[in-house]
N, C-alpha and C positions, 0 to 999 in steps of 0.2 A: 574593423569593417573589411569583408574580404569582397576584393573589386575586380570580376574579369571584364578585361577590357580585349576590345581587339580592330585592326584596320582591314581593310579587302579593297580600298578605294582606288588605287591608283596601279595598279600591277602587282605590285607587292604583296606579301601577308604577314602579319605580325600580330601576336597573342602575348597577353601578358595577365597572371595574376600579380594582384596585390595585397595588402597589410596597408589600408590607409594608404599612407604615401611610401612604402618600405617593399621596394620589389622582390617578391618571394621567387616567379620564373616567368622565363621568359622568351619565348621561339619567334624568327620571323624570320623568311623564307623570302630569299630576289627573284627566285626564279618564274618569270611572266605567267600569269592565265593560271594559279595553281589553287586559285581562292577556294572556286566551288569543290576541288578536290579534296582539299588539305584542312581547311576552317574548322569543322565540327572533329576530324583526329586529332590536331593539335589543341583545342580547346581540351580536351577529355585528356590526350597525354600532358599537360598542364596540371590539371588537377591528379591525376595518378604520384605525377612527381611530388602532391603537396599532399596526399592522402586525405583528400575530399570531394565532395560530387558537387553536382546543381544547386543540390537542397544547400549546401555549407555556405553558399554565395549570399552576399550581402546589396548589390549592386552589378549591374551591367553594364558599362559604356562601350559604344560603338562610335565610328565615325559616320556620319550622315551625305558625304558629298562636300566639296565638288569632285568628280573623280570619274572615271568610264562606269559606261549605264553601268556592265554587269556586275562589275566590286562592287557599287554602291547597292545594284538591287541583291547583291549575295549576302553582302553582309547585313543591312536591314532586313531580309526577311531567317536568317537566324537569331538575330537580334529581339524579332518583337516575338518568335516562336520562343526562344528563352525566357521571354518577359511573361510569356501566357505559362508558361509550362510550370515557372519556378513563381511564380506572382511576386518576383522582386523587383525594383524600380531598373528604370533603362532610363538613363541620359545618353542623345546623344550629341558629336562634338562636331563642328565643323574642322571640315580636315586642312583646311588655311591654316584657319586658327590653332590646331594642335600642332603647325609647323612652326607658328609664330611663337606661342608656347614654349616649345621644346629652345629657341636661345632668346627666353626671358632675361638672360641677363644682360644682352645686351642695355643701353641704355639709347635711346633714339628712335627710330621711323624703323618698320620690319617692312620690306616688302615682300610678297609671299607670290612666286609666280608657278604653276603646274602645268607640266606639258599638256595639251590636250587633243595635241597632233591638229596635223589639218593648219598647220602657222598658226593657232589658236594656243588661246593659253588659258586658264583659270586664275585669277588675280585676288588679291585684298594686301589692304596697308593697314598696320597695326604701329601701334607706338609702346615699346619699352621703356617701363620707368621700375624702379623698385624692386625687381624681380616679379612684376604684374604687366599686364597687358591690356590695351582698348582697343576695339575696330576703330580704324578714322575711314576706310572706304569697305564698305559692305563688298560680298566676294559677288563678283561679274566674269565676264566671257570673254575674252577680246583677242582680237587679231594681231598678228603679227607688225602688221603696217602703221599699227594705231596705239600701239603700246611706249611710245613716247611721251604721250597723252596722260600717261597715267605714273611715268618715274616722280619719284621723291625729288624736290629741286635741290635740297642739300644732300648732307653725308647720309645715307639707310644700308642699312644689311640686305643683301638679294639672297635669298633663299628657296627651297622647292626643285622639282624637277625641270623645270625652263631656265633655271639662274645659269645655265650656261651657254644657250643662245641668245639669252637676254644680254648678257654682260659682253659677250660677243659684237651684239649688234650696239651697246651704248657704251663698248671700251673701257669697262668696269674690271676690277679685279677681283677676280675668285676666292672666298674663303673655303676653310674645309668643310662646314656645317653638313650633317649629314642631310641626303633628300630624299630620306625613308619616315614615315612616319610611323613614330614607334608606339606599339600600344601601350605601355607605361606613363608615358607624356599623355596620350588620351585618359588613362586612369586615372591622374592626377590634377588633370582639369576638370573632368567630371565631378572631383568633391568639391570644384567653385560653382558649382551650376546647381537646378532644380529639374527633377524628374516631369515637373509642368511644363516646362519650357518645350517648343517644338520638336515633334517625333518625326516628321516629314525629310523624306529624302529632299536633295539639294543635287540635283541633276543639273542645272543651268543650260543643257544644251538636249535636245529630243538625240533620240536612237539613231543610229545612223540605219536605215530600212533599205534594202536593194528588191529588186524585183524580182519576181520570181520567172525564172525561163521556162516561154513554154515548148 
């Protein structure tokens, strides 16, 4: 089964085809705001690299949110344009949970925190057992001031792009876990999921609107 997967949610980009669970290639780009530019050449230079187009694909996975409006709204609407274009299935992943995901091996509580600026963060707690994962706290919004409210009371992994103001502000030490989400880790959770399961962005917070001067 050949799986493009790919992320645009949080600043970052990263594309990956796959083989099942067996990563054929793989691009993904740090540099801020480059989604809507870069997403649909890197998807197509992916496939060039593996000498196949649209039609060869077997499956879609995206991430859905939590994440800045515009990743989130850039990359679902390539997402469900592939899903129409190619009529092949589109799961998509919660991008917590693909961070939770990606140190499955851990064993214990994940806490998953993502910058969301503004002293906000994007949160969920996940519990590692087995090289599997469960939501124990569904992903929410929260503040700065209030995120004590929601630590792990024992040992957990802090993870995401916040684990280093978080771990700051509650005197935790830093591991090296990356806080990219990589599209490979979303490809590879998408073969635990169903193409039924919700399509819906996961914004948690409305657009930030300014006014227009007049």
């Amino acid at each position: 089964m050949k799986i493009l997967a790919f992320d645009t949610t949080n600043s970052t980009l990263s594309v990956a085809l796959l083989e099942d669970q067996t990563l054929l290639s793989k691009n993904t780009i740090v540099e801020s705001g480059k989604q809507a530019e870069l997403l649909v050449s890197e998807i197509e230079k992916v496939f060039r690299e593996n000498k196949i187009w649209y039609q060869d694909l077997d499956l879609i996975a995206a991430t859905q949110g939590p994440g800045s409006f515009t990743g989130v709204r850039i990359g679902l609407t390539v997402a469900r344009t592939l899903k129409i274009a190619t009529n092949k299935p589109l799961i998509l992943i919660n991008s917590l949970e693909a961070l939770a995901f990606a140190n499955r091996d851990y064993q214990g509580e994940i806490f998953v925190a993502i910058d969301a600026k503004m002293d906000e963060f994007f949160i969920g707690k996940f519990l590692a057992q087995n090289g599997e994962i469960t939501t124990i706290l569904e992903s929410q919004l929260v503040k700065l001031e209030n995120i004590n409210d929601f630590i792990p009371k024992g040992e957990f992994l802090l993870c995401g792009s916040g684990k280093k103001i978080i771990s700051d502000l509650i005197n935790k030490k830093l591991t090296d876990e990356s806080e990219i989400i990589e599209a490979d880790v979303v490809g590879i959770l998408a073969l635990k999921k169903s193409p039924s399961e919700t399509q819906n962005a996961l914004y948690l917070r409305s657009p930030k609107i300014t006014e227009r001067k007049k």
